[in-house]
MDAnalysis code that builds the backbone (N, CA, C; Angstrom):
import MDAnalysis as mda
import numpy as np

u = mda.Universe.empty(243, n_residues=81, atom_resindex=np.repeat(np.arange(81), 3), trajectory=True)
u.add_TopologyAttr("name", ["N", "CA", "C"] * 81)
u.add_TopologyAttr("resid", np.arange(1, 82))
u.add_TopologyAttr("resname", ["UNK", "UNK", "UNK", "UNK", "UNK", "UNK", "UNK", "UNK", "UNK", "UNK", "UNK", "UNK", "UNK", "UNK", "UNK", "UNK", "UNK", "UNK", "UNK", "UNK", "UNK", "UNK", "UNK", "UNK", "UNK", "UNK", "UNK", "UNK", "UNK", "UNK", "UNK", "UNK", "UNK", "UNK", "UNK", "UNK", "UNK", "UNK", "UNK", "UNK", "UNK", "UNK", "UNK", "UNK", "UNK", "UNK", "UNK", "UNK", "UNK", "UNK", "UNK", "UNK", "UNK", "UNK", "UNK", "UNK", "UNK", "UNK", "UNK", "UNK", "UNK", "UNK", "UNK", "UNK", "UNK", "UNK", "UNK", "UNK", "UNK", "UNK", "UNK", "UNK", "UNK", "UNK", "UNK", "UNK", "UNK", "UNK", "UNK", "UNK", "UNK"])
u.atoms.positions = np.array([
    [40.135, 11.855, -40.285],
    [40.428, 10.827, -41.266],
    [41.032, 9.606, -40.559],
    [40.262, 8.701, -40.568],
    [40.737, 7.416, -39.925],
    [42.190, 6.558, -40.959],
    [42.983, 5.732, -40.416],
    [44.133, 5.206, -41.031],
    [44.753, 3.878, -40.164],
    [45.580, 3.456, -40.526],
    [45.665, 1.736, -39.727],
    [46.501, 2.170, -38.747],
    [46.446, 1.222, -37.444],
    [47.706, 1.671, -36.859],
    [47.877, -0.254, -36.343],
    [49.364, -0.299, -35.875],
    [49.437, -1.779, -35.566],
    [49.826, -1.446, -34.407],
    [49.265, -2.972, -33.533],
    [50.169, -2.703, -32.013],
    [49.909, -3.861, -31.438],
    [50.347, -4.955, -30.385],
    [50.033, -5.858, -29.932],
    [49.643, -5.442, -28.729],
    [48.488, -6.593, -27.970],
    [48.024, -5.888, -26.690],
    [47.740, -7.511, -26.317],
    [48.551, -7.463, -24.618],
    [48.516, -8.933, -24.199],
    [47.492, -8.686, -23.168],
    [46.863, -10.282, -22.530],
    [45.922, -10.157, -21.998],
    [46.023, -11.629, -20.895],
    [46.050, -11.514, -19.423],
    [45.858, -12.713, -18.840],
    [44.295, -12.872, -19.059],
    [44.169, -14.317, -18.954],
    [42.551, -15.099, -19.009],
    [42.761, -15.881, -17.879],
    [41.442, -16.362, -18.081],
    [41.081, -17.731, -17.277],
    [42.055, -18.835, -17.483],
    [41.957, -19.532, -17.358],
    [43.037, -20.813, -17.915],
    [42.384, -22.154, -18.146],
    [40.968, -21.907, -17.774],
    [39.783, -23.012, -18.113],
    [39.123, -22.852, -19.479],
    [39.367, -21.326, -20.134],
    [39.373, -21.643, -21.430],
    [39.987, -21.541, -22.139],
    [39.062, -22.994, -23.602],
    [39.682, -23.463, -24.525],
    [40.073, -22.619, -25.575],
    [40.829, -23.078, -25.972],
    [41.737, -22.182, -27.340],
    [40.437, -21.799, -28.593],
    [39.493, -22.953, -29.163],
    [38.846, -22.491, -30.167],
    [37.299, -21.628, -29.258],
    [37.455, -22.192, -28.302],
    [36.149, -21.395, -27.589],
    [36.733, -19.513, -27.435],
    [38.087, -18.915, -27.092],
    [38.489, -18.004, -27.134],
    [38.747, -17.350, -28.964],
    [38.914, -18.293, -29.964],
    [39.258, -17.677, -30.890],
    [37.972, -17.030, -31.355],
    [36.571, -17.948, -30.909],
    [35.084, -17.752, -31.636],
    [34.417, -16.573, -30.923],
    [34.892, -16.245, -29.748],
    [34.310, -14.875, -28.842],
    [35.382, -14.031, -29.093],
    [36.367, -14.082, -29.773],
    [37.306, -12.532, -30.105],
    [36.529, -12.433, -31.719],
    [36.189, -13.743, -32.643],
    [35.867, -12.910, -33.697],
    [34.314, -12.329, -33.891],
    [33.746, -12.904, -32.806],
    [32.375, -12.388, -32.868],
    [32.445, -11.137, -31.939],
    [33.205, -10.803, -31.532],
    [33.181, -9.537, -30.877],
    [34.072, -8.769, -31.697],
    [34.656, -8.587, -32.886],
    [35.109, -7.340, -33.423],
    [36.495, -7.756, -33.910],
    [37.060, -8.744, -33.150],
    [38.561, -9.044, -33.283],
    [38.971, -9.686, -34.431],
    [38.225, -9.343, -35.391],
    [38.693, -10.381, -37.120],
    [39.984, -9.494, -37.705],
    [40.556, -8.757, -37.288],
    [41.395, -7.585, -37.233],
    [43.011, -8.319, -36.656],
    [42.855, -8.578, -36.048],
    [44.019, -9.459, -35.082],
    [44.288, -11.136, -35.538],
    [45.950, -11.151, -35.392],
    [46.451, -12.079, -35.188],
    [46.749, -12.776, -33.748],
    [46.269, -13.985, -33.815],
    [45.883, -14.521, -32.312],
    [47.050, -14.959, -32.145],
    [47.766, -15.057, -30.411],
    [48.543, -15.998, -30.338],
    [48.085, -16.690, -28.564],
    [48.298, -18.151, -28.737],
    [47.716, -18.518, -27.240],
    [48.348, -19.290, -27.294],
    [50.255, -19.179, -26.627],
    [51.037, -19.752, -26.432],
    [51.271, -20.404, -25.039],
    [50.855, -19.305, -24.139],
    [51.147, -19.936, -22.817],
    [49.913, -20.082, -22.192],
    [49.402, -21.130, -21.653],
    [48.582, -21.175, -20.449],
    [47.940, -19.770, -20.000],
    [46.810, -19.146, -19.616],
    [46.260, -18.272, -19.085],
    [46.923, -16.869, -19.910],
    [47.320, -16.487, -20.594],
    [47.722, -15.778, -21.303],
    [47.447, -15.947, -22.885],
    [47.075, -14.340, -23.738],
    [46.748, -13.923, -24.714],
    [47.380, -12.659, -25.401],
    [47.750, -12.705, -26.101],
    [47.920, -11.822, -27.324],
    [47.736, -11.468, -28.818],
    [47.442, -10.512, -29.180],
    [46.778, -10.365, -30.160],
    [47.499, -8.936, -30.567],
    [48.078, -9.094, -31.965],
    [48.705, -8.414, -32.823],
    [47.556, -7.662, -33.689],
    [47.096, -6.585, -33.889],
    [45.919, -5.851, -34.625],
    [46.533, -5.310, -35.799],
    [45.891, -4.734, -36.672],
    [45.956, -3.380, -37.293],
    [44.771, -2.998, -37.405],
    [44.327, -1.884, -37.162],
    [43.125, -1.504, -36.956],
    [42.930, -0.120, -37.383],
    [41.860, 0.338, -37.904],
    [41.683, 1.337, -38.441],
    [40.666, 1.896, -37.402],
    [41.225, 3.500, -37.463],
    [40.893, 4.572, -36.353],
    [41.062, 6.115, -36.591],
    [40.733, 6.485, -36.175],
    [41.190, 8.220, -35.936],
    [42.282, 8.474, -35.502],
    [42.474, 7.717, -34.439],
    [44.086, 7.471, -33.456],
    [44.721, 6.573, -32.985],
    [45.815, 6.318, -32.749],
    [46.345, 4.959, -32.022],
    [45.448, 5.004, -31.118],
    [45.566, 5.662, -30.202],
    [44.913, 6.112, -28.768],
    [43.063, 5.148, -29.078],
    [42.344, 5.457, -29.609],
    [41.456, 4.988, -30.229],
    [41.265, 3.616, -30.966],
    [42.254, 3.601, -31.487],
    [42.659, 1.767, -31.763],
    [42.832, 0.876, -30.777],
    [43.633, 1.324, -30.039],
    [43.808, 0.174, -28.751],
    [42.657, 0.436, -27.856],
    [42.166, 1.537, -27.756],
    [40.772, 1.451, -26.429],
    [39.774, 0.830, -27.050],
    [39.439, 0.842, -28.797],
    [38.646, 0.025, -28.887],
    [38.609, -1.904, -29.192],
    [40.175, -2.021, -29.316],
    [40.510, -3.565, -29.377],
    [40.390, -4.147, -27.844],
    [40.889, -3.182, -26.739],
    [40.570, -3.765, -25.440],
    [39.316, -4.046, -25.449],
    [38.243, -2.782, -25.497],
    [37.185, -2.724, -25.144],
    [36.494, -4.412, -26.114],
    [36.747, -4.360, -27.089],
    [36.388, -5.565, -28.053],
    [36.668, -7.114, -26.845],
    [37.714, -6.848, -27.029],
    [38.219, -8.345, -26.331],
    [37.687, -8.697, -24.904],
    [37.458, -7.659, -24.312],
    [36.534, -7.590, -22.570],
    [35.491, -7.664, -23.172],
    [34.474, -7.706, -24.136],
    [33.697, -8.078, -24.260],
    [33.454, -9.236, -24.738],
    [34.537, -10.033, -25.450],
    [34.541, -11.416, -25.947],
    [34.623, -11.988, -24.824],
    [36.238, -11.594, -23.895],
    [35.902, -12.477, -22.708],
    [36.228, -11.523, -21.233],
    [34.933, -11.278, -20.624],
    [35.157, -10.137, -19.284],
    [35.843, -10.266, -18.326],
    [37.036, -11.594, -18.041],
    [37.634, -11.702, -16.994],
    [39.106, -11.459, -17.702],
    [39.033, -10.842, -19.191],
    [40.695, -10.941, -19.705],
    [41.193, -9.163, -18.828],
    [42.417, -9.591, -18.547],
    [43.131, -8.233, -17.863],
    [44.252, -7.877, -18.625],
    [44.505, -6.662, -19.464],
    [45.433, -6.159, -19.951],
    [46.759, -6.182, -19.122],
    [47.829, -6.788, -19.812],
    [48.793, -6.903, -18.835],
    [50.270, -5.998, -19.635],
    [49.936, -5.816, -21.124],
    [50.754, -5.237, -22.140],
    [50.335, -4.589, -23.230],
    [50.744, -3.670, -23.571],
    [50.343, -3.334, -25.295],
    [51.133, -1.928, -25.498],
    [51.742, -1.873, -26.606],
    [52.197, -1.233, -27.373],
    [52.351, -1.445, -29.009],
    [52.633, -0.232, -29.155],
    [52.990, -0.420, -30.944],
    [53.656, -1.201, -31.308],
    [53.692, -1.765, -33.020],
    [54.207, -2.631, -33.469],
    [55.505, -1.783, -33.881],
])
């Protein structure tokens, strides 16, 4: 039985891209789920709730989401809310 779980998961980027060019490849890749934040330079985070089987399963598939929006982002944080 799948159920929500929340957790933020930060991410360094490139720093050559733009803020609405990053918001349009997280929501076309899965990320309509998340609250964006792109406060600092080369850095990303994104607050989810996401529905899953498991936490464990929530966050492997929001990473997996976001490396596919953008393939040079590197997990640098994430835990529960």
């Amino acid at each position: 039985m799948n159920r929500d779980y929340g957790f933020t998961l930060k991410f360094s980027v490139p720093p050559d891209l733009a803020k609405d060019q990053i918001e349009s490849a997280l929501f076309r890749s899965g990320c309509d789920d998340a609250i964006i934040g792109l406060g600092q330079k080369s850095r990303l985070a994104l607050n989810f709730t996401r529905e899953a089987s498991s936490a464990e399963q929530a966050m492997l598939s929001a990473i997996q989401d976001v490396q596919r929006a953008i393939p040079a982002a590197c997990v640098v944080d994430g835990g529960p809310d």
